[in-house]
N, C-alpha and C positions, 0 to 999 in steps of 0.2 A: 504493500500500500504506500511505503512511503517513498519508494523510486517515484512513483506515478503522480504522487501529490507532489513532489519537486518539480516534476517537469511542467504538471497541469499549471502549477502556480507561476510558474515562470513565462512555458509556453503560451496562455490565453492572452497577457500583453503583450508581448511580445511579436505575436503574430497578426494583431493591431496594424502595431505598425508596419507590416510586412505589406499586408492587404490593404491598408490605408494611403503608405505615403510610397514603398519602395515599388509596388507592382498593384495600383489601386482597382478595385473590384467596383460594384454597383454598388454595394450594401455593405456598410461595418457599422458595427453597434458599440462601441469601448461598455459600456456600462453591464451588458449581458456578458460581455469576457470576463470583468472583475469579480461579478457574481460567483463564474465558475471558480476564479481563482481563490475569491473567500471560501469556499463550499470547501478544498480541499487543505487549507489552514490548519482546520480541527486534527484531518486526519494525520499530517505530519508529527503533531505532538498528542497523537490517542496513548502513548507509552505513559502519561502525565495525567492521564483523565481521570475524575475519581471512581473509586470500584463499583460503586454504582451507574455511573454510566456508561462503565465499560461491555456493559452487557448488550447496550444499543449501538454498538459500533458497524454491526453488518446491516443493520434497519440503514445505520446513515451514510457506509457507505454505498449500497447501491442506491440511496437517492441522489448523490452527489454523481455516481457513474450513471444514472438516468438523466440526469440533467446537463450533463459536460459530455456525453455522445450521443444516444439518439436524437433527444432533444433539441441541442444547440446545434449539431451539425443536421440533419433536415430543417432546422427554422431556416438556418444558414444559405441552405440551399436554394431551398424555396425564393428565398429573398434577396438571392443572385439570379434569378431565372432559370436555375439548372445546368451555369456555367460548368466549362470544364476545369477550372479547379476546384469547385465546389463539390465535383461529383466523384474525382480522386480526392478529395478532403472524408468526402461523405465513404467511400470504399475503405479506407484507412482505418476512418471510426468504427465501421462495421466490421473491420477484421481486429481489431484491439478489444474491439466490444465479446466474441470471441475466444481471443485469449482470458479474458479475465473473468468470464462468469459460466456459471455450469448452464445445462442445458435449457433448462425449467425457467431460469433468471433471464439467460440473452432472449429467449423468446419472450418472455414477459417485457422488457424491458424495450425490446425492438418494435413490438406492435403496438404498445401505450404511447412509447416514444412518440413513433412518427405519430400518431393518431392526435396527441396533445400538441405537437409543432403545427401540423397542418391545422387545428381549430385556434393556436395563439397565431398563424398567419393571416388564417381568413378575417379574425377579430380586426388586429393590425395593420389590413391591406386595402386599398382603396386605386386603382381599380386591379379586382382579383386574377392573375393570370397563370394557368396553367400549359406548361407549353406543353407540344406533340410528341415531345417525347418523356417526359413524365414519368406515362404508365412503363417504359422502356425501363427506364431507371430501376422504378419499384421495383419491376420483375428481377432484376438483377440485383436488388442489394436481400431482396425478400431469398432468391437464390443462395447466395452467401450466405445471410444470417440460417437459411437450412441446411443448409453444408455442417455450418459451425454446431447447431443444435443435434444435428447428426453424431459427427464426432464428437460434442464433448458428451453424451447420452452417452456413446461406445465406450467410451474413457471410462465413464461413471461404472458403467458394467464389469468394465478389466478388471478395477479398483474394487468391486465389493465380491468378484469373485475371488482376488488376489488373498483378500483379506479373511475371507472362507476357508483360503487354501492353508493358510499362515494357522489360522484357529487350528484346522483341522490337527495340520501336523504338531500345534503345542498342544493339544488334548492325545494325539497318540502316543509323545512321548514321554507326559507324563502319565499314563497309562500305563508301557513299558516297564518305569522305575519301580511302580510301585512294587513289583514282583520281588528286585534285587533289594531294597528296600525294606523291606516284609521280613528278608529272610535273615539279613545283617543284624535286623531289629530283634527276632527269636534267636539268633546264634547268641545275641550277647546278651540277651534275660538269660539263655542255660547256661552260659561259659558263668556269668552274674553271680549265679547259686554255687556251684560249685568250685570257681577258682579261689575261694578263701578258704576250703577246706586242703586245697592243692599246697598253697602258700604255706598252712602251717603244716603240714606236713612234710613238705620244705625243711622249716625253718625248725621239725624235731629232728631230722635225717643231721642237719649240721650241727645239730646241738649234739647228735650223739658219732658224730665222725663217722659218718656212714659215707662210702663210696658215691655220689652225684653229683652231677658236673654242676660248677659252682655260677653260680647267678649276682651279679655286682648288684651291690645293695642299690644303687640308684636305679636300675631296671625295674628291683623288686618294689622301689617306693614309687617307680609312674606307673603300676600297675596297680596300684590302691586308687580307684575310682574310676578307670581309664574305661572300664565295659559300662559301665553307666552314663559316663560320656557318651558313649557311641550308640546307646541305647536314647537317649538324647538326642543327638543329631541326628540320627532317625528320626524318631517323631517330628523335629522341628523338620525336617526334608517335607516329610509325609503332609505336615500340614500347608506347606508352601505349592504343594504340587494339587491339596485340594483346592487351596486360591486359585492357581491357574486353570482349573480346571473350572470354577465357578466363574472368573472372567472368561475364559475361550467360550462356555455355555450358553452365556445371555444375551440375550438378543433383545430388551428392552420389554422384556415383559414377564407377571410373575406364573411359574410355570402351574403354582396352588392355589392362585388366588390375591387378592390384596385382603389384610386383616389386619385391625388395629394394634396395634405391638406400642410397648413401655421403650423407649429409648434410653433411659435409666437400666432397664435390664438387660438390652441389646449391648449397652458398656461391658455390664457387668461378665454379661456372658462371653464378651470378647476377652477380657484382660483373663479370665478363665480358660478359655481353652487356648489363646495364643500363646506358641513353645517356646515364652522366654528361655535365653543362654543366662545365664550363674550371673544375679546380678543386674539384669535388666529392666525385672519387674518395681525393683524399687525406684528408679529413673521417675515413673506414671505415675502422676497426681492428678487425683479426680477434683470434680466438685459435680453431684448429681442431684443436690438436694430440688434443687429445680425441674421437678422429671414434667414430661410430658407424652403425649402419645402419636404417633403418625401412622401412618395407612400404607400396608406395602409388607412387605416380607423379614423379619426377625433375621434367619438365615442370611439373607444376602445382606443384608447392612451389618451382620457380625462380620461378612467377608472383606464389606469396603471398611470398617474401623481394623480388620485385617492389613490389607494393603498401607492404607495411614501408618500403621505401625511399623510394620516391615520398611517403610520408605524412610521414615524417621530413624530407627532406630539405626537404620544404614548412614543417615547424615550425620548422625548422632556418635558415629565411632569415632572420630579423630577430636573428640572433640569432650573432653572428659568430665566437666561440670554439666554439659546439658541434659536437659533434663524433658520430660514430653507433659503436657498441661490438656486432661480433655475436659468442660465445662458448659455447660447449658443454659440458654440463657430464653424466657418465653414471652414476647411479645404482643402486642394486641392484635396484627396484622399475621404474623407468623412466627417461628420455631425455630432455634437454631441451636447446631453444637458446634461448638469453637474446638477444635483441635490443635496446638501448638509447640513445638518441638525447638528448643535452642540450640539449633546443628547450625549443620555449615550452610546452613540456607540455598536458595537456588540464583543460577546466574540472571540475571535481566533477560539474557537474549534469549534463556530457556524458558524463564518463566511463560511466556503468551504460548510455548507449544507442548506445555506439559499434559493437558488434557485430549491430545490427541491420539489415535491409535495409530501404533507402530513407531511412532514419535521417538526418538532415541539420542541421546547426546554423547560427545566422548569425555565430558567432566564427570561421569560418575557419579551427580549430582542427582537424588532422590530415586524416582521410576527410572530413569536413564540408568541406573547404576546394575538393575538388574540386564536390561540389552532386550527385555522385548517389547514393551510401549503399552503395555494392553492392560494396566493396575488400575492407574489416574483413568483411563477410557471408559475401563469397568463402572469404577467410581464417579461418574459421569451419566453414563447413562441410567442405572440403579436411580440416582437423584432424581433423574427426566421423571421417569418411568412411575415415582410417584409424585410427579407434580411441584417437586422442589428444585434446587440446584446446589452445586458446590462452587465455590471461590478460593483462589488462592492468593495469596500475597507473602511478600517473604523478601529479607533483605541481606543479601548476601552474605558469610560471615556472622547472623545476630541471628535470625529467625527465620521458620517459615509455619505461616497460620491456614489452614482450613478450614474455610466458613460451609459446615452443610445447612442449607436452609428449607425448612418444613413448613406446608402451609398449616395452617390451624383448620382441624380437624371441623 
């Protein structure tokens, strides 16, 4: 967005004076160029905008690209007669037009367009002329813009079977593990029981100078809790493979039903079954006394306060005083839980594409750090799906907050 607001903002005066003074046409407007040039202002500093308006940032850009290409170049045109550089001005915007929006959008945007320029021309125009080749034009720019709508429709198709194909294969693989998984996790509950009887029978065989090959005391002391570990890390594998198995699953809808669920409980039941490592669980401070209720699935929002954690607790390693804060807080309008982690926060450039699927960064920074993109996407759509949203904000080095927002019941 912001290549395109630099050039828009530059190029509308600019091209002023191009058409004005340097190679002058029928028709310049200065005052409808500045318009376009203000319209695209906002978007160069949308990085600055507060969190609350950042929500409407695609409402207003495509009324800004509705109004600096369909609109302005057919008024444009219209209003040169259907000159020839009005009509390669006008091809130009329809192939930029094109580039920059999906299929749904250029076509919406192409037939309002012209349909709004031709009723502000007719307003505007005293006496009305249509020249003979006109319908000429249309057919040809109508051509183009379904070309465009063609292919970015194919694109769109690539993209969501790509994305089917990408699920498919992280639900088979972890599918796969659980087997090796399963079996590492029974090897070392029996090895569990019985290697402390091994140990001390060991450690009578040396006491009584019996013939067995000798074992260095520091061996014998990392083997004091080492199968519990691993029994451990197990589980903690086992529950990260059922996350991804709950994100590759969902498809924005709940597969039992929507039922009213305690969000107080859904915590509770998260910091419960998530496989803290030695030490982590005491990191999580609550504050629940504010509980309230929302509509939608217990299960999968124990999976996205899953993901939260797993993300956190990852930024949270280099970084030895922080600590993770999850909090509730209920409104007249709606519901929300604050989730906040003092890690290593997220980069700026990462932050606007962290809620994407497949989205992936090489700072290691949160979702990026695992390498598949699909946690925060998960936690994303779960939110749609019942009616709410997530937010993030997060400041490099200090913090990073998760606003989930619930409507009231």
């Amino acid at each position: 967005m912001r290549p395109l607001a630099i050039i828009a903002i530059i190029g509308f005066p600019l091209y002023y004076y191009v058409w004005h003074d340097l190679f002058p046409q029928t028709y310049e407007n200065l005052p409808l160029r500045l318009i376009g040039s203000a319209l695209f202002v906002p978007i160069l500093f949308s990085g600055r905008w507060p969190e609350r308006a950042k929500r409407f940032l695609p409402y207003y850009w495509y009324a800004t690209i509705f109004y600096s290409l369909p609109f302005f170049f057919t008024f444009m045109l219209l209003k040169n007669n259907g000159s020839t550089v009005w009509i390669e001005s006008a091809l130009i915007a329809a192939f930029v037009l094109a580039v920059l929006l999906d299929w749904l959008m250029l076509m919406l945007n192409f037939i309002i367009g012209v349909g709004v320029a031709l009723l502000v021309y007719c307003l505007t125009t005293d006496p009305i002329v249509f020249g003979a080749t006109y319908p000429i034009h249309l057919a040809i720019f109508s051509f183009a813009v379904a070309i465009g709508v063609v292919a970015n429709y194919d694109m769109d198709r690539v993209r969501i079977e790509q994305e089917r194909a990408m699920l498919a294969t992280a639900s088979s693989i972890a599918h796969e593990l659980r087997t090796p998984l399963l079996a590492i996790r029974a090897g070392a509950s029996g090895l569990g029981r019985h290697l402390p009887s091994l140990l001390e029978a060991y450690s009578i065989a040396q006491q009584s100078q019996l013939e067995v090959p000798r074992v260095r005391l520091v061996h014998l002391q990392s083997m004091d809790g080492v199968l519990s570990r691993i029994e451990q890390e197990a589980i903690h594998s086992n529950a990260i493979i059922d996350m991804l198995l709950a994100n590759a699953r969902f498809t924005s809808g709940f597969s039992h039903g929507a039922v009213s669920c305690s969000i107080a409980q859904s915590v509770r039941n998260s910091l419960e079954r998530y496989p803290f490592r030695e030490g982590e669980r005491q990191k999580v401070l609550t504050d629940l006394a504010t509980d309230f209720s929302f509509h939608g699935s217990e299960m999968l929002m124990v999976h996205v306060l899953f993901n939260l954690l797993k993300n956190a607790l990852r930024g949270m390693a280099s970084v030895e005083s922080a600590l993770i804060s999850i909090r509730l807080v209920s409104g007249p309008r709606n519901n929300q839980l604050l989730f906040r982690d003092t890690g290593a926060g997220i980069a700026p450039n990462v932050l606007p594409h962290i809620f994407t699927r497949f989205y992936t960064s090489p700072t290691g920074v949160d979702d990026a750090s695992i390498g598949t993109g699909i946690g925060l996407a998960f936690c994303r759509d779960v939110m749609r799906a019942m009616g709410g949203s997530i937010e993030c904000k997060s400041v490099e080095g200090m913090f990073t907050e998760f606003t989930l927002t619930f409507p009231r019941p």
